[in-house]
C-alpha positions as CSV (number, residue, x, y, z in Angstrom):
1,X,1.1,-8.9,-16.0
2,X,4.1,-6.8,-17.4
3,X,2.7,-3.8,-19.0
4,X,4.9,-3.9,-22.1
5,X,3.4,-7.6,-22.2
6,X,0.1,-6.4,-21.8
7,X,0.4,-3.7,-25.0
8,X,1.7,-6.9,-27.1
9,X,-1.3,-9.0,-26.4
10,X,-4.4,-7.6,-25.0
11,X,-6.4,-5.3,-26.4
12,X,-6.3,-1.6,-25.9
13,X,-9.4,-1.4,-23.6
14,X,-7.5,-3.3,-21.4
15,X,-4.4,-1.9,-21.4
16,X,-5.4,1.4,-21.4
17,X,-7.6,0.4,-18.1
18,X,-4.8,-1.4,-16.4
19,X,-2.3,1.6,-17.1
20,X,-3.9,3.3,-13.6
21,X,-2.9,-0.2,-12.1
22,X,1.2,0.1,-12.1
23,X,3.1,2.3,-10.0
24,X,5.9,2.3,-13.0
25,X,4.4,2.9,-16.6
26,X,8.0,3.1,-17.5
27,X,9.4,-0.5,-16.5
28,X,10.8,-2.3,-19.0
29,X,10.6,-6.0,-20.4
30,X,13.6,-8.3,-21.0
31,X,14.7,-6.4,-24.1
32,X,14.7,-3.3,-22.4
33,X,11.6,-1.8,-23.9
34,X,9.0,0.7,-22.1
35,X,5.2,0.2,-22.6
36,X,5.6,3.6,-24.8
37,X,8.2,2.9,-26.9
38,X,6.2,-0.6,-28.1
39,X,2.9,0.9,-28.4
40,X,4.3,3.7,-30.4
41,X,6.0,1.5,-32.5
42,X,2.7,-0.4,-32.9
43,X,0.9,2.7,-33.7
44,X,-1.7,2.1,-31.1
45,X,-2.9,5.8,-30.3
46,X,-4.8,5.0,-27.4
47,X,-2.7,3.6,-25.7
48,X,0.0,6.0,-26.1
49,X,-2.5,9.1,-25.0
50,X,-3.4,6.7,-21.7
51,X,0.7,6.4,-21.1
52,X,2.0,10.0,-21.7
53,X,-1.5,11.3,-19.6
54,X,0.1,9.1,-16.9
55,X,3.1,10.4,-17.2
56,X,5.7,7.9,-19.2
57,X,8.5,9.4,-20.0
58,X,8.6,10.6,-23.6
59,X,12.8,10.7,-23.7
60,X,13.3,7.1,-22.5
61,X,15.0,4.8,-25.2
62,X,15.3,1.8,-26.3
63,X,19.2,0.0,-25.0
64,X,19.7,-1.3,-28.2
65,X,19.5,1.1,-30.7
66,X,18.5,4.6,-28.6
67,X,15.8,5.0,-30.5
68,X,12.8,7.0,-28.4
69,X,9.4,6.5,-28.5
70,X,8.9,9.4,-31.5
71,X,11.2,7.6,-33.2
72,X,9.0,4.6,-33.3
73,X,6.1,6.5,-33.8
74,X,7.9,7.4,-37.4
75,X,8.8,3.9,-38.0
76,X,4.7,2.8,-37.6
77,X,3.5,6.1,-39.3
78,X,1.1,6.9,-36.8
79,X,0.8,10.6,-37.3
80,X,-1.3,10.6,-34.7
81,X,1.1,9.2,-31.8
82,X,3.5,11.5,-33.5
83,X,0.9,14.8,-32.4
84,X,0.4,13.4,-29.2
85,X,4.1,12.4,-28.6
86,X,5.6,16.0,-29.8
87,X,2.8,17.7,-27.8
88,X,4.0,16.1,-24.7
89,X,7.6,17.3,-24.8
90,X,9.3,14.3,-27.0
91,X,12.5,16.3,-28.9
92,X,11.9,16.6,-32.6
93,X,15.1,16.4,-33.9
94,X,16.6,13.9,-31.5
95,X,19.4,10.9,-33.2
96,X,19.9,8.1,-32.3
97,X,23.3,7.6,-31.1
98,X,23.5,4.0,-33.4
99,X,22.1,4.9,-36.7
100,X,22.3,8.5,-36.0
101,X,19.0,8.8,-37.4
102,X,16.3,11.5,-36.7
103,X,12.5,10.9,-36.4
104,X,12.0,12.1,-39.8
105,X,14.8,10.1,-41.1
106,X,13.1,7.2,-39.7
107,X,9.7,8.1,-41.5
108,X,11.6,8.9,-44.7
109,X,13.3,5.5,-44.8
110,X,10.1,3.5,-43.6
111,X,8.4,5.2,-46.8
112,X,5.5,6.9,-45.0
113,X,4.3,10.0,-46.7
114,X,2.1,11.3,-44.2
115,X,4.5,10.7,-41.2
116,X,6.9,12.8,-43.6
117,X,4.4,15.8,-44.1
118,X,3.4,16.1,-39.8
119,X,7.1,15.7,-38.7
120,X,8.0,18.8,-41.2
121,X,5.2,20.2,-40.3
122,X,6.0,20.1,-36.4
123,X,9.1,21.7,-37.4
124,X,11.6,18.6,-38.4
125,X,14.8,20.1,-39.5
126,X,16.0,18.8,-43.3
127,X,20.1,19.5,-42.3
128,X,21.1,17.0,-39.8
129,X,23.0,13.9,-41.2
130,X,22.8,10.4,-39.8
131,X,25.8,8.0,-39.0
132,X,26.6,7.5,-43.2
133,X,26.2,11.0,-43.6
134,X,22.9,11.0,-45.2
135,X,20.6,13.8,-44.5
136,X,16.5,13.2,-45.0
137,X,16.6,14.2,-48.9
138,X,19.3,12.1,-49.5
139,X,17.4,9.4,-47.6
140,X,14.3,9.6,-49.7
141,X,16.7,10.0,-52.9
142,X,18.7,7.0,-52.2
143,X,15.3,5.4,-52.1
144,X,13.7,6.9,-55.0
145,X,11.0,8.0,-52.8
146,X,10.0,10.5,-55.3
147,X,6.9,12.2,-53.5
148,X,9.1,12.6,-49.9
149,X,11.7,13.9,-51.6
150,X,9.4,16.3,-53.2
151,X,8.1,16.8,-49.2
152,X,11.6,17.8,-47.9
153,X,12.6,20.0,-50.6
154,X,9.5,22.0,-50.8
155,X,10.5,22.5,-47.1
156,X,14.0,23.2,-47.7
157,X,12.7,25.8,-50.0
158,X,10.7,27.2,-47.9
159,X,13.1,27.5,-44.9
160,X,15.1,29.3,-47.2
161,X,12.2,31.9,-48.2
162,X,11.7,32.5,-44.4
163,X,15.3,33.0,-43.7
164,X,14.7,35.8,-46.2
165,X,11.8,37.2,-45.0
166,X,12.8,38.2,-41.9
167,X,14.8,41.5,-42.9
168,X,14.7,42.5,-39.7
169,X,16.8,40.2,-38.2
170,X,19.2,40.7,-41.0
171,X,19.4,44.1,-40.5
172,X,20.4,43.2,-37.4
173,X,22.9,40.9,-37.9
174,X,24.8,43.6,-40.0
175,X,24.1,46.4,-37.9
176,X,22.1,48.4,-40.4
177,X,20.4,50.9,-38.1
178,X,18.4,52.9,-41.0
179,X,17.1,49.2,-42.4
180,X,16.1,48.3,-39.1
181,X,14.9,51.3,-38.4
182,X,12.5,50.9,-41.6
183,X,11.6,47.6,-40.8
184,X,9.8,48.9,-37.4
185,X,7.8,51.4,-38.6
186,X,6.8,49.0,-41.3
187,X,5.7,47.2,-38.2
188,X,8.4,44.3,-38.0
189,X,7.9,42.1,-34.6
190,X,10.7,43.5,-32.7
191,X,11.3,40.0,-30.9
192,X,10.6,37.9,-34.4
193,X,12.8,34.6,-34.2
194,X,14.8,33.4,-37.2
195,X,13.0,29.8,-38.4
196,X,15.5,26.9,-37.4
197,X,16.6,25.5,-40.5
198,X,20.3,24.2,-39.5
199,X,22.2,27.6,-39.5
200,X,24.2,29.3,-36.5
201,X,21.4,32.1,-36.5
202,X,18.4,29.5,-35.8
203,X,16.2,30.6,-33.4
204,X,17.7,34.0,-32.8
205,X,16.0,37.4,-32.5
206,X,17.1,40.5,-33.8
207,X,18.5,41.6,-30.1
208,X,20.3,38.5,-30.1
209,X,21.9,38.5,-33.2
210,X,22.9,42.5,-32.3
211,X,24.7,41.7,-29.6
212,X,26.5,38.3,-30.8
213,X,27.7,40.7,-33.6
214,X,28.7,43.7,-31.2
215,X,26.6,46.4,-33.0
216,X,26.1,48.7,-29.5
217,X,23.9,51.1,-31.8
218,X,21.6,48.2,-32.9
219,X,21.2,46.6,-29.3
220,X,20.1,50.7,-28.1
221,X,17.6,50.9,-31.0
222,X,16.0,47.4,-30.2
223,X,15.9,48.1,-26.7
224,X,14.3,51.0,-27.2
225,X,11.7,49.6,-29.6
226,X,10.5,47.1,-26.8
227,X,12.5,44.1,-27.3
228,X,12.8,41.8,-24.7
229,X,16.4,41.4,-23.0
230,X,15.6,37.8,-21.2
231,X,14.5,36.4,-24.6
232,X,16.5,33.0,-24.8
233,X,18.3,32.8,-28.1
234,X,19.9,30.0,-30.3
235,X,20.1,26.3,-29.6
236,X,22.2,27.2,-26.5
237,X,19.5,29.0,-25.2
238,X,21.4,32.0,-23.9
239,X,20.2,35.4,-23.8
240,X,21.2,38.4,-25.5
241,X,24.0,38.9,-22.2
242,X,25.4,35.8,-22.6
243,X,25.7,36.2,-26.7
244,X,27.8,40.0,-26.0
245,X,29.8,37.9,-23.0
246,X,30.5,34.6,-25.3
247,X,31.7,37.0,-28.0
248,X,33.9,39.6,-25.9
249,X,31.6,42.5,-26.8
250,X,32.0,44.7,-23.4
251,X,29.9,48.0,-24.8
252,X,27.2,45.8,-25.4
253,X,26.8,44.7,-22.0
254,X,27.5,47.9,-21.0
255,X,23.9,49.3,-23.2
256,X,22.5,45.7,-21.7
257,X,22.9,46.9,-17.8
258,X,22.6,50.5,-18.1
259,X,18.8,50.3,-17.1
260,X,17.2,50.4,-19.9
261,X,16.7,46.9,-21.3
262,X,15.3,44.6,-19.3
263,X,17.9,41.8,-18.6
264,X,18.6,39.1,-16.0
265,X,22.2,38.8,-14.9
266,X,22.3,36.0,-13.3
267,X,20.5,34.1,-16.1
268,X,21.4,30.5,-16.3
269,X,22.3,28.9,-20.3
270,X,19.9,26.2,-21.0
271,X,22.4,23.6,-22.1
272,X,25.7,24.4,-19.9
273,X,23.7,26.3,-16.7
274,X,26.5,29.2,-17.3
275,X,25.6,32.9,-16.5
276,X,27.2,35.2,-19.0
277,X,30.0,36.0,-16.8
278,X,31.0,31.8,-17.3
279,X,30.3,32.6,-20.9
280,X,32.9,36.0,-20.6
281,X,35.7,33.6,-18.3
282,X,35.4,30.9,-20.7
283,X,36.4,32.9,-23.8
284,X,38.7,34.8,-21.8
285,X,37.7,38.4,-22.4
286,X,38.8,40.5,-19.3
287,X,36.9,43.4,-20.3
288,X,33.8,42.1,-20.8
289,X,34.3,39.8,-17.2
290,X,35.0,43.8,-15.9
291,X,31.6,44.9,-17.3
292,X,29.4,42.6,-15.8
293,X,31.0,41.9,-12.7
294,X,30.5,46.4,-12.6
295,X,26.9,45.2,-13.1
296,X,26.3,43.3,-10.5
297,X,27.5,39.5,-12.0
298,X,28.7,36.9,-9.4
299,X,31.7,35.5,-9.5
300,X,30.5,33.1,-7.5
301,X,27.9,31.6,-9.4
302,X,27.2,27.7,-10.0
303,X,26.6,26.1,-13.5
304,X,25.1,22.5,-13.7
305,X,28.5,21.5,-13.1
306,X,29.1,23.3,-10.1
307,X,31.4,25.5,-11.5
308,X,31.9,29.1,-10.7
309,X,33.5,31.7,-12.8
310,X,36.1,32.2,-10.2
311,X,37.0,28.3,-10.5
312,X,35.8,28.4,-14.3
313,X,39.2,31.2,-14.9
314,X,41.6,29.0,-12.8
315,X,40.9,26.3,-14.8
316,X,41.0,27.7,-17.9
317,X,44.5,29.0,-16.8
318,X,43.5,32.9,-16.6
319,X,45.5,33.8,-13.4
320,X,44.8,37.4,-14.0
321,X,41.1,37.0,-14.4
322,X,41.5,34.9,-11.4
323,X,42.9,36.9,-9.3
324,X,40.9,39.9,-10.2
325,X,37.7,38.1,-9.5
326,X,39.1,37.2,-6.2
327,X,39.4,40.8,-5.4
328,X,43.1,40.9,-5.0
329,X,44.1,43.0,-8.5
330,X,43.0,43.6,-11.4
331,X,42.6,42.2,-15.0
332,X,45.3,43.6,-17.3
């Protein structure tokens, strides 16, 4: 028996003991449907737990709509499949490309309080909007879902409160050395990460926020204080490198690769593959291309799409770069 059919119609003993049975836990039935996405639809936990132990793919979705298994985990209110499905890897904040909705849109239109609560509590963010350009409060508004739009602002709120709190980080951002300097011996976590609340400094640390901005004084004092120079920052997952690199800040990298932060080079970007001397080609700044490629960078480096910085500065029309990564001039 198909094991989609199976969740539909047997009970989850026997599901659950047949799972061990299939080679694929991830075919599909007619409508295109895994044996996850329907039992997490149908809220049944068990089953669920048996499919992601086995290893069904918590990213598949449905053809239809795109939805993914969390997503119809929201729609059932099974906080429970929504634990175990966020536990095994299943992206929070993933839309649907259809309705553009997120998980916690989903629970917020589907009216289920509870749903609501562990999705924010897993980390939901409140700012995305779907395809009518709705975010989750507006949802629940539209709805007059009083108590889940009570939910998402006390979040909101709180987000906000957070974003506050960490005053080392804004120090940082400004390039206040005395304030930051205070904030350490107050005993500030030199590597604290900003909360991710739908702002361009989500999930950045201090060191990464110094060296987006360019302030060479802060990145020295946070190095010195410990902080960690492979530390992946923002949604792009970059490090502090690639953040000085992306934004043309050649003394930074120049305190980055001196020795005394620990920092990886080569590093690879999370989303694009790039090292920060792709991220330095692609915004075109020759003198920060000249300080990594003085620290050891490779210009001949691959990113998930194969290209190099070489190629990356031919494409991008930089002869000059180009040629100087070539070794046959020099950037002017």
């Amino acid at each position: 028996m198909n094991l989609v059919r199976a969740v539909t119609e047997e009970c989850s003993t026997v599901v659950v003991a047949r799972i061990g049975e299939h080679d694929d836990v991830d075919e599909r039935d007619s409508r295109g449907l895994t044996a996850l996405l329907v039992a997490a639809g149908r809220g049944r936990v068990d089953i669920v737990q048996a499919l992601v132990t086995a290893g069904a793919d918590v990213h598949a979705v449905d053809p239809a709509m795109g939805a993914t298994a969390l997503h119809k985990a929201a729609q059932s209110g099974s906080t429970e499949a929504i634990d175990l499905l966020v536990a095994a890897g299943a992206f929070l904040d993933q839309q649907s490309p259809v309705l553009g909705h997120t998980p916690l849109m989903d629970a917020v239109s589907y009216g289920h309080d509870d749903a609501v609560a562990v999705l924010l509590g897993h980390g939901a963010r409140t700012s995305p909007r779907n395809g009518f350009g709705q975010t989750a409060l507006e949802i629940a508004q539209a709805d007059r879902s009083t108590d889940i739009a009570t939910l998402v602002e006390a979040r909101i709120l709180d987000d906000a409160a957070r974003v506050v709190g960490h005053r080392l980080a804004a120090a940082a951002k400004t390039g206040d050395v005395q304030e930051a300097e205070r904030q350490l011996a107050a005993g500030a976590v030199v590597d604290e990460r900003m909360p991710t609340t739908g702002t361009p400094d989500d999930d950045y640390t201090p060191l990464g926020l110094a060296a987006r901005e360019g302030h060479v004084a802060m990145v020295r004092l946070l190095v010195r204080a410990g902080a960690d120079g492979r530390a992946r920052n923002g949604l792009m997952g970059g490090t502090a490198l690639h953040e000085a690199a992306y934004w043309g800040h050649p003394a930074v990298i120049h305190e980055l690769t001196n020795g005394t932060a620990d920092v990886e080079i080569e590093a690879r970007g999370a989303y694009n593959g790039y090292t920060a001397l792709h991220d330095a080609v692609w915004r075109g700044h020759r003198d920060a291309v000249r300080a990594l490629v003085a620290a050891g960078a490779d210009p001949g480096a691959e990113g998930h799409s194969g290209m190099t910085p070489s190629a990356l500065s031919a494409t991008h029309g930089y002869s000059d770069i180009a040629t100087w990564l070539a070794g046959e001039g020099s950037v002017r």
